[in-house]
DRENPA-3360 file (N, C-alpha, C; in nm, 2 decimals, always signed):
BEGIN
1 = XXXXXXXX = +5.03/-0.79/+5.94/+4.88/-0.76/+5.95/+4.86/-0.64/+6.03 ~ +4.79/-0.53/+5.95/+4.75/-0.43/+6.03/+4.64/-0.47/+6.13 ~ +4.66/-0.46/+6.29/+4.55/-0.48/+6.36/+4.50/-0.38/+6.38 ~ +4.52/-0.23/+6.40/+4.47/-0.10/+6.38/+4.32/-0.12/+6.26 ~ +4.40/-0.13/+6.13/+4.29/-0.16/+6.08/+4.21/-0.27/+6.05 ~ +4.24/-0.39/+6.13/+4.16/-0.47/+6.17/+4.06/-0.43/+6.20 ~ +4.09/-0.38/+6.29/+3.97/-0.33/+6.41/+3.87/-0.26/+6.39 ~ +3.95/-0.13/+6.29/+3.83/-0.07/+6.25/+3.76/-0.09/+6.19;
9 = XXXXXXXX = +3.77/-0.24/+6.06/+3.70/-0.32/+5.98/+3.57/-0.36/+6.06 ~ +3.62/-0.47/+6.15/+3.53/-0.51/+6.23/+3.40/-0.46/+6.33 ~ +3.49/-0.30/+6.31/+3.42/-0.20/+6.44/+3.31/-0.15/+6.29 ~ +3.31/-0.13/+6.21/+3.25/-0.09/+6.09/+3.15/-0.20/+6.04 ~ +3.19/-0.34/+6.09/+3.07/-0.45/+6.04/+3.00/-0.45/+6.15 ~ +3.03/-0.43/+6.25/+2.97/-0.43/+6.35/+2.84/-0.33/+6.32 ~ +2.88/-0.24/+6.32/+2.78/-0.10/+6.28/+2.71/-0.10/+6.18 ~ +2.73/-0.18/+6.13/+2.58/-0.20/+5.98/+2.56/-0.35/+5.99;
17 = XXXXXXXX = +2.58/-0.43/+6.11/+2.53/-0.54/+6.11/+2.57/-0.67/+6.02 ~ +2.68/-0.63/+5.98/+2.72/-0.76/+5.91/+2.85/-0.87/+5.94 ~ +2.88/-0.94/+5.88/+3.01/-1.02/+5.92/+3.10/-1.04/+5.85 ~ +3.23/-1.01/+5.93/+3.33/-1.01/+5.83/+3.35/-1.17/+5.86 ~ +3.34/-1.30/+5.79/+3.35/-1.43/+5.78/+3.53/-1.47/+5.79 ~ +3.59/-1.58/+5.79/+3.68/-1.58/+5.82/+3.76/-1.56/+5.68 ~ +3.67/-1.64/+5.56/+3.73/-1.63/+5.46/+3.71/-1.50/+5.39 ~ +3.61/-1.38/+5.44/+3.61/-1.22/+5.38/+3.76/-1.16/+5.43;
25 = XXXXXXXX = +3.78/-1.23/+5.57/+3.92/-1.16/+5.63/+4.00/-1.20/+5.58 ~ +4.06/-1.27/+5.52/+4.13/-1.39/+5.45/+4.16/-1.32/+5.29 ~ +4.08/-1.24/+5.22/+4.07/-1.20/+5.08/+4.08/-1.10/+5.16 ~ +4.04/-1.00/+5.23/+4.11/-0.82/+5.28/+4.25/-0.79/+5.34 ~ +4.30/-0.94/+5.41/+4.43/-0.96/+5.40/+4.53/-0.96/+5.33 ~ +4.52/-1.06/+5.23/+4.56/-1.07/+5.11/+4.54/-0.96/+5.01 ~ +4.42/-0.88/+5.00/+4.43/-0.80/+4.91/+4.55/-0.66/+5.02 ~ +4.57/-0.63/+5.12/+4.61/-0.55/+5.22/+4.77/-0.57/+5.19;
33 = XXXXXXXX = +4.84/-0.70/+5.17/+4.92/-0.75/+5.18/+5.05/-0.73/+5.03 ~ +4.92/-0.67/+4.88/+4.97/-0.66/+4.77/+5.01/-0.53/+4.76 ~ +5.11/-0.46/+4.73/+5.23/-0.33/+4.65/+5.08/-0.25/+4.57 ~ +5.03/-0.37/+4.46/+4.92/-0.33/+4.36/+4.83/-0.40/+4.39 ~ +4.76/-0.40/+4.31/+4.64/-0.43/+4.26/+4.61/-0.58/+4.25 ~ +4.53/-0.70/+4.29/+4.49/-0.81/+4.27/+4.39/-0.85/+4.18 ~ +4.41/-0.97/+4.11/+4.28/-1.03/+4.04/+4.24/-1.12/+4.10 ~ +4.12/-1.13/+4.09/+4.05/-1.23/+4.17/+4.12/-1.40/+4.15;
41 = XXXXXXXX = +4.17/-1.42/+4.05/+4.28/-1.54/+4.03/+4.40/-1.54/+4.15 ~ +4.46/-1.47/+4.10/+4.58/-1.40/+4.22/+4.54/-1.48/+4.37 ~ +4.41/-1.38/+4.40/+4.37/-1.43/+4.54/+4.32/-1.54/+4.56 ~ +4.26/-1.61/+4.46/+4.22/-1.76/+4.50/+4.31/-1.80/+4.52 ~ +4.45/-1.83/+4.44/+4.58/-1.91/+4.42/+4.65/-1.87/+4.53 ~ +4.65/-1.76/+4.63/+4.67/-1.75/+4.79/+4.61/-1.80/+4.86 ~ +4.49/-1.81/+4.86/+4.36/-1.87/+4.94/+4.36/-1.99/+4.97 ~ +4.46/-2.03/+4.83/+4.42/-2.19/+4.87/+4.53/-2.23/+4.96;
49 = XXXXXXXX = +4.61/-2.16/+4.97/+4.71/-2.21/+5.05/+4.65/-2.23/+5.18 ~ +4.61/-2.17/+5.25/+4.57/-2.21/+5.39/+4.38/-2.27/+5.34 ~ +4.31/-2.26/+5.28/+4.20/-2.32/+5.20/+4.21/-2.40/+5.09 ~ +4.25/-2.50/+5.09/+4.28/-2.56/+4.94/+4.13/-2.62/+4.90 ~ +4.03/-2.59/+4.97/+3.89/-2.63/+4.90/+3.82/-2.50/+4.82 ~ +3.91/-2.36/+4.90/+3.87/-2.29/+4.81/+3.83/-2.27/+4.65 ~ +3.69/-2.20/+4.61/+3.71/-2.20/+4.51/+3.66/-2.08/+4.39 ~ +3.63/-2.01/+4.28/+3.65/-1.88/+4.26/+3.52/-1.83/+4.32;
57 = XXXXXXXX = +3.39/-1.88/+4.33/+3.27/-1.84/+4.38/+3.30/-1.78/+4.54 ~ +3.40/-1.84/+4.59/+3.45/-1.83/+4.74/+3.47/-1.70/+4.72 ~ +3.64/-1.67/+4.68/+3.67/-1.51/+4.62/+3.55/-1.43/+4.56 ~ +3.49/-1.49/+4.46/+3.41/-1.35/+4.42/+3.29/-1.32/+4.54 ~ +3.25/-1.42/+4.60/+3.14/-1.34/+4.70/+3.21/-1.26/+4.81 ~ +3.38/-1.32/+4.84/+3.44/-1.23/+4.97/+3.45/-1.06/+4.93 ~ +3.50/-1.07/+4.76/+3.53/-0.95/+4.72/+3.40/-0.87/+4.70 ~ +3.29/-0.94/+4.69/+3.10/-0.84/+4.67/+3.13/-0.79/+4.79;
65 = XXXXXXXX = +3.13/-0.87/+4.87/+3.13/-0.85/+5.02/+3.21/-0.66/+5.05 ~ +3.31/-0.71/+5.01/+3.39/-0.63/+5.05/+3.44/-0.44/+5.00 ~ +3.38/-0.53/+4.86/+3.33/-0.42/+4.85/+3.19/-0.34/+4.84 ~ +3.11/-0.38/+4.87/+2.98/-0.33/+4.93/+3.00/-0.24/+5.08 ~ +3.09/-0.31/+5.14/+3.15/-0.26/+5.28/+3.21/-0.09/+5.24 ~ +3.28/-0.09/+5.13/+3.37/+0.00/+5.12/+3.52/+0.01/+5.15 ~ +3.54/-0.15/+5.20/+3.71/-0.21/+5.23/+3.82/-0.23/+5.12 ~ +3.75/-0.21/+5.01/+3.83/-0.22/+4.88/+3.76/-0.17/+4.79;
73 = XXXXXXXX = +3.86/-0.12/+4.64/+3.81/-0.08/+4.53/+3.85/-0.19/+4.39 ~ +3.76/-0.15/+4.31/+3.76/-0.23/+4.18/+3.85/-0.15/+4.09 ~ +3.98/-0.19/+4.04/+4.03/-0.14/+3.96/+3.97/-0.19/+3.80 ~ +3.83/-0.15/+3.75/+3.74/-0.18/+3.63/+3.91/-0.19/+3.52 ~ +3.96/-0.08/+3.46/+4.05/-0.13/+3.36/+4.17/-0.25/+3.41 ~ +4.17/-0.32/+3.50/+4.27/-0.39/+3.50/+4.20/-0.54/+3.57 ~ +4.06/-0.49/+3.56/+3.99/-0.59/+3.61/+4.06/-0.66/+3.79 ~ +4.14/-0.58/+3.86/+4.18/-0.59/+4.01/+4.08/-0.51/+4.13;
81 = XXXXXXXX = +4.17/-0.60/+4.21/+4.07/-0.47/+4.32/+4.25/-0.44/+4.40 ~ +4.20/-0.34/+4.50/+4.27/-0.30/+4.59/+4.22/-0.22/+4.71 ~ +4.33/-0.24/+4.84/+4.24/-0.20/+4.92/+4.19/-0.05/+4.91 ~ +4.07/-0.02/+5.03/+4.07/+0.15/+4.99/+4.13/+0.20/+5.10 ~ +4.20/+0.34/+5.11/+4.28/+0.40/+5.18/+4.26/+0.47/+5.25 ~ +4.08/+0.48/+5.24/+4.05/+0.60/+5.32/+3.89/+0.57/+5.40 ~ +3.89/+0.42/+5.40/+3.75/+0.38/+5.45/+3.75/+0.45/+5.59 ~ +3.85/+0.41/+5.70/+3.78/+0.47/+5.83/+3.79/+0.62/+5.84;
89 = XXXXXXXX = +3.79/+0.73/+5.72/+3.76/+0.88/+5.74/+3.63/+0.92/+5.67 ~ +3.55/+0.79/+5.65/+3.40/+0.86/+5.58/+3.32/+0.73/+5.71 ~ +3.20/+0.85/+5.69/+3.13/+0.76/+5.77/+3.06/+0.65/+5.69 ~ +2.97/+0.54/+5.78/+2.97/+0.46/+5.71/+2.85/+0.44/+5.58 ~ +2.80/+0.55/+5.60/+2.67/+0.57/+5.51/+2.69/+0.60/+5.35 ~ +2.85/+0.67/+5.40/+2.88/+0.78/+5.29/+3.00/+0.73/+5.18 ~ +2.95/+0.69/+5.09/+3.07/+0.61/+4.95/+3.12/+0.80/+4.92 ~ +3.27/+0.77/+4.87/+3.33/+0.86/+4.87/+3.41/+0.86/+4.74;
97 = XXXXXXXX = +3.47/+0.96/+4.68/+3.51/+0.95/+4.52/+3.65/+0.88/+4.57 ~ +3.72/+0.83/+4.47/+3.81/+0.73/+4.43/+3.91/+0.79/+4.32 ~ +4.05/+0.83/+4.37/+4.12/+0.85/+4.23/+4.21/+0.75/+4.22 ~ +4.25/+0.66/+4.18/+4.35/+0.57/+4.18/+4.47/+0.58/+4.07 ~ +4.60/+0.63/+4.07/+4.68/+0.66/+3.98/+4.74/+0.49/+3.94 ~ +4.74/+0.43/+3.87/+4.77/+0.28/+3.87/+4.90/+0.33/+3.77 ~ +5.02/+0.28/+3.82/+5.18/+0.25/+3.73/+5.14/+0.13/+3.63 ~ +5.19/+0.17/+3.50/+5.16/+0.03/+3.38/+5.30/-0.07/+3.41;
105 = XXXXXXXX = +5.43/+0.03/+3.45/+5.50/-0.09/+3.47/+5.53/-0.12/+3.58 ~ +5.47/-0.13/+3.68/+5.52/-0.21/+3.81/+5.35/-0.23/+3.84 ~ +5.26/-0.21/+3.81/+5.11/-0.24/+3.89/+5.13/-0.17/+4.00 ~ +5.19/-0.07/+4.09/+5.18/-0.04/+4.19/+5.02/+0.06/+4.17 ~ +4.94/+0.05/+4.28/+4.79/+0.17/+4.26/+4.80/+0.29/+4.39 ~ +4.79/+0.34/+4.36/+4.78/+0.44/+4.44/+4.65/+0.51/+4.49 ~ +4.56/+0.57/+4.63/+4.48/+0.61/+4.58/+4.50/+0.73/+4.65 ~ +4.40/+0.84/+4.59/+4.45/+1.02/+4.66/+4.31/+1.05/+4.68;
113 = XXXXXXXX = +4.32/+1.17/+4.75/+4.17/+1.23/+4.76/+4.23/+1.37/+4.84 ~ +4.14/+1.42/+4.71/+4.12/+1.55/+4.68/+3.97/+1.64/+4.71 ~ +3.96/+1.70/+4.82/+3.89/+1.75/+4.84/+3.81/+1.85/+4.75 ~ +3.87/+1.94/+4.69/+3.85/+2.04/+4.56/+3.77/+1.94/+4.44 ~ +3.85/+1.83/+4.38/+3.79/+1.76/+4.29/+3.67/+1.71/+4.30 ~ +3.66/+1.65/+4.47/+3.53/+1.58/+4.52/+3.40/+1.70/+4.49 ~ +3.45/+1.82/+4.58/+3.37/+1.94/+4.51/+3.33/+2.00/+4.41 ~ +3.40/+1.98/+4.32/+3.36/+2.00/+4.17/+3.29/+1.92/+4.14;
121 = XXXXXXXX = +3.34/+1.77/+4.15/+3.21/+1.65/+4.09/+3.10/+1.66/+4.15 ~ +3.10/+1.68/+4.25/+2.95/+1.70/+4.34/+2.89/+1.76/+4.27 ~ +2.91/+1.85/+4.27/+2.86/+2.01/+4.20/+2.77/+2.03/+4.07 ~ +2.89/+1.91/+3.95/+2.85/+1.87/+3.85/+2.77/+1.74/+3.86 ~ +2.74/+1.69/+3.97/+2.65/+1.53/+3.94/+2.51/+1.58/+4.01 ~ +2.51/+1.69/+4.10/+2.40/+1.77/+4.17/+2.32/+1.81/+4.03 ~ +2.38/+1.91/+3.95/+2.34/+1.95/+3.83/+2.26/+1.93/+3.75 ~ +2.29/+1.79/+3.78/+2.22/+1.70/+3.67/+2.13/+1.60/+3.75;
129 = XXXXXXXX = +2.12/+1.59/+3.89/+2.04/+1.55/+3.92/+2.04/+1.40/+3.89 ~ +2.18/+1.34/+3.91/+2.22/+1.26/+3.87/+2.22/+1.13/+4.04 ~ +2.21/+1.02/+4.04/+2.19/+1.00/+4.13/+2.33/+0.86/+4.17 ~ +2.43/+0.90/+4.21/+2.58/+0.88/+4.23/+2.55/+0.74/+4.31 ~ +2.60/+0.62/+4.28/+2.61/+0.47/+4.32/+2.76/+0.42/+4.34 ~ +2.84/+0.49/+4.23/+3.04/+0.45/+4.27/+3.06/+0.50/+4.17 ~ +3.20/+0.57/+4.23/+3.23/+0.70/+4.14/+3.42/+0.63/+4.15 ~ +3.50/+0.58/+4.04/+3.63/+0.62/+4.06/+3.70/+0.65/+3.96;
137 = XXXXXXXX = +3.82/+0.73/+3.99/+3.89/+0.77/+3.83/+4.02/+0.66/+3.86 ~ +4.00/+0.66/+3.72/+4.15/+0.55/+3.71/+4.23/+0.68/+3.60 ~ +4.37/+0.67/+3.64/+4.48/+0.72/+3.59/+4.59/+0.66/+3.56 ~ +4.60/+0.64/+3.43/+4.76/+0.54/+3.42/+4.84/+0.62/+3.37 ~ +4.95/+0.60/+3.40/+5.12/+0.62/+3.36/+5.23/+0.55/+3.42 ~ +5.34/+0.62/+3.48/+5.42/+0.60/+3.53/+5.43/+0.62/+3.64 ~ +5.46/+0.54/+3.78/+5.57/+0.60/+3.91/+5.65/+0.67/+3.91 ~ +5.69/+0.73/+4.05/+5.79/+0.81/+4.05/+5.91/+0.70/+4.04;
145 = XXX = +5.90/+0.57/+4.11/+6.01/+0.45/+4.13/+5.99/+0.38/+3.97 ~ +5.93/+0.40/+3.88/+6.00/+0.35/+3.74/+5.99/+0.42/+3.64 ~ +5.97/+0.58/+3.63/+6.04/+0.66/+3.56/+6.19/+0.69/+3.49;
% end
């Protein structure tokens, strides 16, 4: 368990007023704790291990939670989340773009950020007067470890 980013989690609910519950810490754990990417099945079937009353309504409001915070991302094509890698360098006001390279054969996710790219999107969603709510790119192929 990272307590570094423990902390910062905490230090960040603190700052917009909300609570990390025991069972939200419990699913950011667990999701913290995976190589790849989780399904919300996945984490219930850990959950119950120290929760065996847990149940999926549990997990999906930890994961709303969580990600409304900005503590994880939704991997939409594989239907997982994972944590995000770059929560405590944006402030907390500010949702930030998301590239996630996902490996098809090992599920490992990766996420990067690219300052240039962030700038071009801007650029192009300004344009259009578009008004930006969550932005992430998914990228599949291969790892460098199963190439």
């Amino acid at each position: 368990m990272n307590t570094r980013l423990l902390q910062q989690v905490l230090e960040r609910c603190q700052q917009k007023g909300v609570r990390l519950t025991s069972q939200r810490q419990q699913v950011l754990e667990l999701i913290w704790q995976q190589k790849g990417s989780s399904t919300a099945y996945e984490l219930l079937d850990k959950l119950k291990i120290n929760e065996p009353q847990a149940k999926p309504p549990t997990v999906y409001r930890a994961l709303e939670f969580l990600l409304e915070q900005g503590f994880i991302h939704r991997v939409e094509s594989t239907n997982s989340f994972v944590s995000c890698c770059f929560f405590g360098e944006h402030s907390h006001e500010h949702k930030h773009f998301s590239h996630l390279l996902i490996c098809d054969q090992c599920g490992d996710v990766s996420e990067l950020q690219d300052e240039a790219l962030v700038a071009l999107l801007t650029k192009n969603i300004d344009l259009h007067g578009f008004k930006l709510t969550n932005h992430v790119i998914e990228t599949h192929g291969t790892c460098k470890n199963c190439v």
